[in-house]
N, CA, C and O atoms as CSV, one atom per row, in Angstrom:
chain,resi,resn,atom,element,x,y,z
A,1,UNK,N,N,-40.022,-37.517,45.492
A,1,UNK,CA,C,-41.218,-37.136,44.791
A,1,UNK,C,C,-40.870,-36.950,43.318
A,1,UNK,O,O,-39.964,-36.337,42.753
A,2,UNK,N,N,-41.903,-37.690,42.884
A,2,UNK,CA,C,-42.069,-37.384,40.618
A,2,UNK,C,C,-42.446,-36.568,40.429
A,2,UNK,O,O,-43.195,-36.017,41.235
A,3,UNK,N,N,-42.135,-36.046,39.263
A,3,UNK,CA,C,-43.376,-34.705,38.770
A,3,UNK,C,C,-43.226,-35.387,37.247
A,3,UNK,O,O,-42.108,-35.405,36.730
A,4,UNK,N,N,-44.079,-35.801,36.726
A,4,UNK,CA,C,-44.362,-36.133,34.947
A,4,UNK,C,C,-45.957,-35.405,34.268
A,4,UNK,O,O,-47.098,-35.085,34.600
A,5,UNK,N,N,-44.865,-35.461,32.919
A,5,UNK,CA,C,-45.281,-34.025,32.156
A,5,UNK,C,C,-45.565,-34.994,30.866
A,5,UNK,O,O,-44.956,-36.032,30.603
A,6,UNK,N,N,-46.711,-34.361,30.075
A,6,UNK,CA,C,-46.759,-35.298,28.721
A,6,UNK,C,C,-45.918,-34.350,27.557
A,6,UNK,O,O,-46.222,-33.157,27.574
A,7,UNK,N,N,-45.162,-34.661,26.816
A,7,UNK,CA,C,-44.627,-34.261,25.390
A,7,UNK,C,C,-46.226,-33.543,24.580
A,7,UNK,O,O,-45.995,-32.539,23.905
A,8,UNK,N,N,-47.297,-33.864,24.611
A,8,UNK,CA,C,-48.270,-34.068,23.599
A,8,UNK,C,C,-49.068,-32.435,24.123
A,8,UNK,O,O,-48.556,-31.525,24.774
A,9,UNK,N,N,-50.276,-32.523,23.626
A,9,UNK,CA,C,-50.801,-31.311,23.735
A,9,UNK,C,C,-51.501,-30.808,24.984
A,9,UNK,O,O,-51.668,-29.607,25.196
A,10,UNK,N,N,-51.934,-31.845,25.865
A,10,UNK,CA,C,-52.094,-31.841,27.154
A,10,UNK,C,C,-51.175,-32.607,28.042
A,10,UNK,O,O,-50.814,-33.751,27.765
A,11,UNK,N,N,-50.825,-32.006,29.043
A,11,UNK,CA,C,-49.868,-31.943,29.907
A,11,UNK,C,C,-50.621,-32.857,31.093
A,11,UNK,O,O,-51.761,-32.744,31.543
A,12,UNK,N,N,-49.859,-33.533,31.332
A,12,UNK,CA,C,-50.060,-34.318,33.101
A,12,UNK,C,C,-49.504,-34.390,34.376
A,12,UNK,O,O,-48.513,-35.086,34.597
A,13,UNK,N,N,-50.141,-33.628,35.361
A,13,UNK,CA,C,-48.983,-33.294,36.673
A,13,UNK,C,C,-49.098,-34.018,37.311
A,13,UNK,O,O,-50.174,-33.951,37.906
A,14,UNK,N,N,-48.074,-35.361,37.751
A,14,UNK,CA,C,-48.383,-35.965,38.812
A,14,UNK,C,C,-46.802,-35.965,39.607
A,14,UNK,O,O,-45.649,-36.040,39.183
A,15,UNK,N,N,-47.425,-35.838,40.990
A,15,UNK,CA,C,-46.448,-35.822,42.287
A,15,UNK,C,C,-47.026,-37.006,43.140
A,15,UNK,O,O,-48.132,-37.130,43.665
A,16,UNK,N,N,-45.893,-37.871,43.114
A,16,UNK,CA,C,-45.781,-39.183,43.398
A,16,UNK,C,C,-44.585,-38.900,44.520
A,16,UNK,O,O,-43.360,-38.874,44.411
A,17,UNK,N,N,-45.769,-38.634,46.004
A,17,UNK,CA,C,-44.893,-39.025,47.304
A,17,UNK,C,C,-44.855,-40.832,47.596
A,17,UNK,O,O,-45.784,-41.547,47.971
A,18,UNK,N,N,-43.270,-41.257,47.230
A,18,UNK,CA,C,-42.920,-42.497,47.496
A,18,UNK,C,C,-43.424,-42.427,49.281
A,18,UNK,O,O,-44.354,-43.112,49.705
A,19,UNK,N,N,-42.686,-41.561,50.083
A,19,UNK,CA,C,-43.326,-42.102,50.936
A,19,UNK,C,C,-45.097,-42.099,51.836
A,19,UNK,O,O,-45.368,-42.336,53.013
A,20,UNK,N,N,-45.840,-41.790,50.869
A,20,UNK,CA,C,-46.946,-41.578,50.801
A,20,UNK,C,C,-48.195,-42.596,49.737
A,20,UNK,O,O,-48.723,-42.384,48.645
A,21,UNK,N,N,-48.280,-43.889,50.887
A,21,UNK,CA,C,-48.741,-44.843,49.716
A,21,UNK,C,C,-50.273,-44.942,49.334
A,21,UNK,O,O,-50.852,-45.952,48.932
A,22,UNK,N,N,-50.712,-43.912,49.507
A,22,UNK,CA,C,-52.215,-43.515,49.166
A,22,UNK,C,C,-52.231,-41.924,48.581
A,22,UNK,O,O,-53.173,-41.138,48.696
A,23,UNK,N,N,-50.719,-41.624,47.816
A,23,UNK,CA,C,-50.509,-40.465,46.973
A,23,UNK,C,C,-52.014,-40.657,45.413
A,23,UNK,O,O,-51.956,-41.574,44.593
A,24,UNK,N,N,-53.001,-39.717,45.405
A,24,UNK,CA,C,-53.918,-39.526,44.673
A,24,UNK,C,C,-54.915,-40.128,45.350
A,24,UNK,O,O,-55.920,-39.560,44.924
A,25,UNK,N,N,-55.234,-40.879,46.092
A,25,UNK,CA,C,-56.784,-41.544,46.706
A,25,UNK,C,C,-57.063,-40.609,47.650
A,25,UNK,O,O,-56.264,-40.006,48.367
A,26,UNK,N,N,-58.400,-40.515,47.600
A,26,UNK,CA,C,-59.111,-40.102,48.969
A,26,UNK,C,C,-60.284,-41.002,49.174
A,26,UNK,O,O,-60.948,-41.598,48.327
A,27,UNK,N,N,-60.410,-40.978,50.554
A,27,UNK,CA,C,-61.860,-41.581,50.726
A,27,UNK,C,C,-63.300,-40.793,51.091
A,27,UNK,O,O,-63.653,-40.016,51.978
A,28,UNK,N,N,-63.850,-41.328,50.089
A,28,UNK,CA,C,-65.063,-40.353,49.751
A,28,UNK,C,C,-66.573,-41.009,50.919
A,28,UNK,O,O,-67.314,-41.601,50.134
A,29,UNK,N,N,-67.004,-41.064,51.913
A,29,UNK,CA,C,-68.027,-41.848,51.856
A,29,UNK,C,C,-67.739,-43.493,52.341
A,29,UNK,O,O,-68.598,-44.307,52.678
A,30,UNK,N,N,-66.540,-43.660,52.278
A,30,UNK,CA,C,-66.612,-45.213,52.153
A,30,UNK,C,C,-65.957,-45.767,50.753
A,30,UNK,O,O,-65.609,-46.940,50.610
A,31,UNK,N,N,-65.874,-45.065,50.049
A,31,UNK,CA,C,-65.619,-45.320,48.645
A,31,UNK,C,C,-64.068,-44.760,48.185
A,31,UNK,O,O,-63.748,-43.590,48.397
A,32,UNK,N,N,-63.328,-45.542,47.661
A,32,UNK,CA,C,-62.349,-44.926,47.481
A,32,UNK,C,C,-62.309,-44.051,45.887
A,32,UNK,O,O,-63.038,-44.446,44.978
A,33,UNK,N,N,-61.403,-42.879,45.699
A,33,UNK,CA,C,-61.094,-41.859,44.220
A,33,UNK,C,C,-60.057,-41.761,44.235
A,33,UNK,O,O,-59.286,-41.964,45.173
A,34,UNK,N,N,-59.783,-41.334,42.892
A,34,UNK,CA,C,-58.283,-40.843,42.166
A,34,UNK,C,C,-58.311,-39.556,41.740
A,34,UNK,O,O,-59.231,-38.876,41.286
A,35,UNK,N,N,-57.599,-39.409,41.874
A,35,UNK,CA,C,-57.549,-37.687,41.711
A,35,UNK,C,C,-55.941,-36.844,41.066
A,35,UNK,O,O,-54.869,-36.697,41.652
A,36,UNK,N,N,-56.338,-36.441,39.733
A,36,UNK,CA,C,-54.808,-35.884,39.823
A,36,UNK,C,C,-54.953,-34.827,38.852
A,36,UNK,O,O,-56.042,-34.876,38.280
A,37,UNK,N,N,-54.117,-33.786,38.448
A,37,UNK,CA,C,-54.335,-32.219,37.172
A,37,UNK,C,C,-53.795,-33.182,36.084
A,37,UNK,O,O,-53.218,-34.267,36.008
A,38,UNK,N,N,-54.398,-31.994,35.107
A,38,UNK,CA,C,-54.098,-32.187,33.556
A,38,UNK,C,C,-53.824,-30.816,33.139
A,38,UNK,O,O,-54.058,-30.028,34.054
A,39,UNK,N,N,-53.483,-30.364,32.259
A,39,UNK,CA,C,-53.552,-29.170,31.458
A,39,UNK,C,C,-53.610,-29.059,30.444
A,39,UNK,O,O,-52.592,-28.893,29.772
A,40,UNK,N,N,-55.040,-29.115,29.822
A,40,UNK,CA,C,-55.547,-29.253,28.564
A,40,UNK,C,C,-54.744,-28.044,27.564
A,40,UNK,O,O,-54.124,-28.318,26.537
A,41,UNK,N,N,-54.933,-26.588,28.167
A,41,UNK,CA,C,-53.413,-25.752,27.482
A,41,UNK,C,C,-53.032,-24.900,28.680
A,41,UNK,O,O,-53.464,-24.844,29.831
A,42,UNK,N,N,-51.843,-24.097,27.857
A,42,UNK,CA,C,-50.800,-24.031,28.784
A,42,UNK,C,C,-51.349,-22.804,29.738
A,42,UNK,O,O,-50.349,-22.276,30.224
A,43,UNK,N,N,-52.463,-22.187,30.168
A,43,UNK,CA,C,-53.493,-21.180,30.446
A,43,UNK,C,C,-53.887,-21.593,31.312
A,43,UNK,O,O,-53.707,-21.007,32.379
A,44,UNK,N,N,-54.955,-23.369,31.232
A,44,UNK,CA,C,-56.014,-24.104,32.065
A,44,UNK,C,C,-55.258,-25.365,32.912
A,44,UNK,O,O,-54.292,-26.096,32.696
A,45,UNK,N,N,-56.068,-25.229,33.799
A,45,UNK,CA,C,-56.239,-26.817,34.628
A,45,UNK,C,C,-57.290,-27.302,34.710
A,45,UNK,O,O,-58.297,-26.594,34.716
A,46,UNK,N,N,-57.334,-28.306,34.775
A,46,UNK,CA,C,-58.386,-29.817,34.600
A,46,UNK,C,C,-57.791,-30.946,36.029
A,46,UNK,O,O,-56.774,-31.640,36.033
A,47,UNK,N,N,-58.780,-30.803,37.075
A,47,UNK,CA,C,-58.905,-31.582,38.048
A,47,UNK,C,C,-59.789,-32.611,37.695
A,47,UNK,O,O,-60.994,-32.473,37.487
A,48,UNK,N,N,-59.062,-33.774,37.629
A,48,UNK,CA,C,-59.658,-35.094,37.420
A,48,UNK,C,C,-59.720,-35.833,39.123
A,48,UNK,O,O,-58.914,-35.853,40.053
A,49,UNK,N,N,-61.225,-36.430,38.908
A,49,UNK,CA,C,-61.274,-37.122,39.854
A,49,UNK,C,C,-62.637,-37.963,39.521
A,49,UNK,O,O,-63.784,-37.547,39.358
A,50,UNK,N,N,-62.031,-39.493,39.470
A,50,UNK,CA,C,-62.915,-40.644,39.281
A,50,UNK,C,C,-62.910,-41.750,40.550
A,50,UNK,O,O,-61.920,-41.850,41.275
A,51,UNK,N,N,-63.972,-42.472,40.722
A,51,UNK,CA,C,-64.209,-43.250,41.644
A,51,UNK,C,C,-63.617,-44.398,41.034
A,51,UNK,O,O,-63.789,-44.592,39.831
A,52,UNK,N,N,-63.050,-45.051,41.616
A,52,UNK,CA,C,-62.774,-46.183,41.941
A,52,UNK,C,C,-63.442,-47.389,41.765
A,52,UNK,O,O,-63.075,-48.256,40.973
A,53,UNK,N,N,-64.538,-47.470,42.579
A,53,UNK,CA,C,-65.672,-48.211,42.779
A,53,UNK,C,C,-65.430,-49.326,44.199
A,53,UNK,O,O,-66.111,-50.332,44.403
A,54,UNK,N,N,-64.502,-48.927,44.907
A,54,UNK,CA,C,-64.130,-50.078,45.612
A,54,UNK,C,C,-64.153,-49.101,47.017
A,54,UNK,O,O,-63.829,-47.925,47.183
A,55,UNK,N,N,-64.729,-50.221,48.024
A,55,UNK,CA,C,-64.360,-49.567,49.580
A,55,UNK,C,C,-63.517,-50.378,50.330
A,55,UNK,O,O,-63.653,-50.602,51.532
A,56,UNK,N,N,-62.655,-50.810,49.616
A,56,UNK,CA,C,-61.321,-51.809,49.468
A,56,UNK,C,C,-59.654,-50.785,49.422
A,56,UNK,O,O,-59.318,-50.256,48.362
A,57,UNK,N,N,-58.930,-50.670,50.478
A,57,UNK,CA,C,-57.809,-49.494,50.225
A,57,UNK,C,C,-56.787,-50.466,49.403
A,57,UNK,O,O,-56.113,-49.979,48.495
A,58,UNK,N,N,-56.716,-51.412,49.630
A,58,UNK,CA,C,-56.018,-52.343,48.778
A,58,UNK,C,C,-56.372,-52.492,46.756
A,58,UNK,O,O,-55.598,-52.669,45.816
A,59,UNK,N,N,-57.368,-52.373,46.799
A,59,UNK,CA,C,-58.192,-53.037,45.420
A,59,UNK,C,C,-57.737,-51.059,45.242
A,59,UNK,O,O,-57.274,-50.750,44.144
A,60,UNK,N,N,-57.825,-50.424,45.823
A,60,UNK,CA,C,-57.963,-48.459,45.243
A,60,UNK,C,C,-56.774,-48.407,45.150
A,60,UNK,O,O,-56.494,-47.619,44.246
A,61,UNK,N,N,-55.336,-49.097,45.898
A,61,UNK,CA,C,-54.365,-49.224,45.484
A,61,UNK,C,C,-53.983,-49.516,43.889
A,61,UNK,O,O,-53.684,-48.913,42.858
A,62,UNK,N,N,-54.159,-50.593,44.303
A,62,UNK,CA,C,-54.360,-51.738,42.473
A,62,UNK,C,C,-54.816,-51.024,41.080
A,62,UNK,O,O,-54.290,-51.197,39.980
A,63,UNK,N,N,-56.149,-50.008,41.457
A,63,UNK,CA,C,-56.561,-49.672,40.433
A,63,UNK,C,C,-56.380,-48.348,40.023
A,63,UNK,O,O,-56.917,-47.826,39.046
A,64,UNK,N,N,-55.309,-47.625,41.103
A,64,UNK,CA,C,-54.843,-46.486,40.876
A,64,UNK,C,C,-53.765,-46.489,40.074
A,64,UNK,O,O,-53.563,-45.678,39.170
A,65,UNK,N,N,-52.838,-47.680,40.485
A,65,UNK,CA,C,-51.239,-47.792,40.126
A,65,UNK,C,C,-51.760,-48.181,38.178
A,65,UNK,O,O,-51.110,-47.811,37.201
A,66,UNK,N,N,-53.065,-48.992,38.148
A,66,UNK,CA,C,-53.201,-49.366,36.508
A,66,UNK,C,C,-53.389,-48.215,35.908
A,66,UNK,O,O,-52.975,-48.004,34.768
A,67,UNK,N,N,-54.283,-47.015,36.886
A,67,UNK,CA,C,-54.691,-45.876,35.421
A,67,UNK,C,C,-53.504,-45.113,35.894
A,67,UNK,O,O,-53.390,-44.328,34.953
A,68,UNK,N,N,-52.548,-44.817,36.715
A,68,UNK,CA,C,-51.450,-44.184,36.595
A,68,UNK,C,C,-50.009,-44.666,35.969
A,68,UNK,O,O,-49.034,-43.915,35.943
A,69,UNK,N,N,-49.997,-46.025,35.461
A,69,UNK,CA,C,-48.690,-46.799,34.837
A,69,UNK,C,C,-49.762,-46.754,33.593
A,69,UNK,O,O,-48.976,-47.123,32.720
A,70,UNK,N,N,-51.042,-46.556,32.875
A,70,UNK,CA,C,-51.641,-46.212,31.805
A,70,UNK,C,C,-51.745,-44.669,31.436
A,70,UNK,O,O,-51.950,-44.350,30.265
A,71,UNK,N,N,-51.618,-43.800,32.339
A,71,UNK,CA,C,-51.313,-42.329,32.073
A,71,UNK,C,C,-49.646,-41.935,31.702
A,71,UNK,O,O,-49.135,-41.021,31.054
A,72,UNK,N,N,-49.099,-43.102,32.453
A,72,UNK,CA,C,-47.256,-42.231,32.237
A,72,UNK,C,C,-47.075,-43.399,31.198
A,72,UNK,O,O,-45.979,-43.264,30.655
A,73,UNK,N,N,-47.559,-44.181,30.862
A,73,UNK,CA,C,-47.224,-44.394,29.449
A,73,UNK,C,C,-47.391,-44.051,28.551
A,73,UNK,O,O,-46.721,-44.306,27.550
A,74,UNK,N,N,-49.035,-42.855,28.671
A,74,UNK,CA,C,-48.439,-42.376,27.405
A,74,UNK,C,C,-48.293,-40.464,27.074
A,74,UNK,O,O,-48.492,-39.776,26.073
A,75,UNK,N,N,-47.754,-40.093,28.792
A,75,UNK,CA,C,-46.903,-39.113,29.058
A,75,UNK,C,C,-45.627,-39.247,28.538
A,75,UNK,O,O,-45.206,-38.504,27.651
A,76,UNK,N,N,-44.749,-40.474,29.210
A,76,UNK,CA,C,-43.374,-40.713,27.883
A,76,UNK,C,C,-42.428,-39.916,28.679
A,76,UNK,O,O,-41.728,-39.854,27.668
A,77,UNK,N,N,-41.688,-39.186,29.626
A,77,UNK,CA,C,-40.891,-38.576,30.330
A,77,UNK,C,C,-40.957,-38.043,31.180
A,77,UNK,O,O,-41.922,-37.360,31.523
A,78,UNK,N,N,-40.006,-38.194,31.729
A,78,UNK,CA,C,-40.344,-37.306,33.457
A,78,UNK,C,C,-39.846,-35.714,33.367
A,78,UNK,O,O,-38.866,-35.308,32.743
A,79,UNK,N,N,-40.710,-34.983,34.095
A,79,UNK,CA,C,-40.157,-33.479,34.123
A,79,UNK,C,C,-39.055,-33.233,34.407
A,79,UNK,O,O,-38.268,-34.157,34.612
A,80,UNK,N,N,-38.651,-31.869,34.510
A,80,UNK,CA,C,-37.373,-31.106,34.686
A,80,UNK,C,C,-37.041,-30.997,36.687
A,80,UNK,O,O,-36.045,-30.415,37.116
């Protein structure tokens, strides 16, 4: 398991169970989401959770791994 943290002013927690290959999706309805914290400051949390748009576990795969390899890029290091 990952844990990555952003350098910048909000913070990003993500725990990435390798062996868990639907780590952040749930299925809502039929519909697949992403779901993961932020910490806007060091006080608050911010539960993000956006749809997908797909009732496809494959395509919720795909479009999880883009906004999460687009979030740790520009997080920039892995935690302690």
């Amino acid at each position: 398991m990952k844990n990555l943290v952003s350098t910048q002013s909000e913070e990003l927690a993500l725990r990435i169970d390798d062996s868990n290959l639907n780590h952040h999706l749930w299925n809502n309805n039929g519909t697949w989401w992403i779901h993961y914290t932020v910490y806007p400051t060091p006080v608050t949390v911010e539960r993000i959770r956006n749809s997908l748009k797909t009732k496809s576990l494959r395509e919720a795969r795909s479009r999880r791994d883009e906004i999460l390899d687009e979030l740790l890029g520009k997080a920039g290091r892995l935690a302690a």
